[in-house]
N, C-alpha and C positions, 0 to 999 in steps of 0.2 A: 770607404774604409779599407778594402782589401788591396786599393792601387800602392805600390811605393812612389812617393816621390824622388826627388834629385836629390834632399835630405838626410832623408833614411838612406837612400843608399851610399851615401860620405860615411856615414855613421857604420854602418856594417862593412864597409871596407878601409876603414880606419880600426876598428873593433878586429879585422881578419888579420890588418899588420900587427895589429902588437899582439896577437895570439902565437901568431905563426912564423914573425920576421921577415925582413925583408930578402931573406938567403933562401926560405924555404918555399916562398910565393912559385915563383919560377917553375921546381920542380913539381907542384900539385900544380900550375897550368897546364905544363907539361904532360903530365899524367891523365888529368882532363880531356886535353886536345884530341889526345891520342887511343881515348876510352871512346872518344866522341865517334872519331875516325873507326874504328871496327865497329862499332853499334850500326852507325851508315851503309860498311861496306857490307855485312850481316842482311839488314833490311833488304838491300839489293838485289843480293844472291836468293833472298826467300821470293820476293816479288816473282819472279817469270815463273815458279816454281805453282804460288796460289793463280798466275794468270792461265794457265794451260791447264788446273782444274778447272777455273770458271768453264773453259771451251768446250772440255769434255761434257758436260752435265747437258 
């Protein structure tokens, strides 16, 4: 019950064009992409930071 199928998800991205048109799509992938990309490069930078507390303990 909690899997989407290939169905469901026609239906929610058919349901997200005609919310949001086909002009605006682009710009919130856009915006995604690019949110995605600093959360990653963020996670990174913390990483070596909690690796060199583990070492000290």
């Amino acid at each position: 019950m909690g899997r989407l199928g290939v169905t469901e998800i026609l239906v929610i991205l058919a349901i997200v064009l005609l919310l949001f048109g086909g002009k605006k799509i682009p710009e919130l992938m856009k915006g995604l992409g690019s949110g995605l990309k600093e959360f990653k490069n963020a996670s990174k930078d913390s990483q070596p930071a909690d690796k060199k507390e583990d070492t000290k303990e």
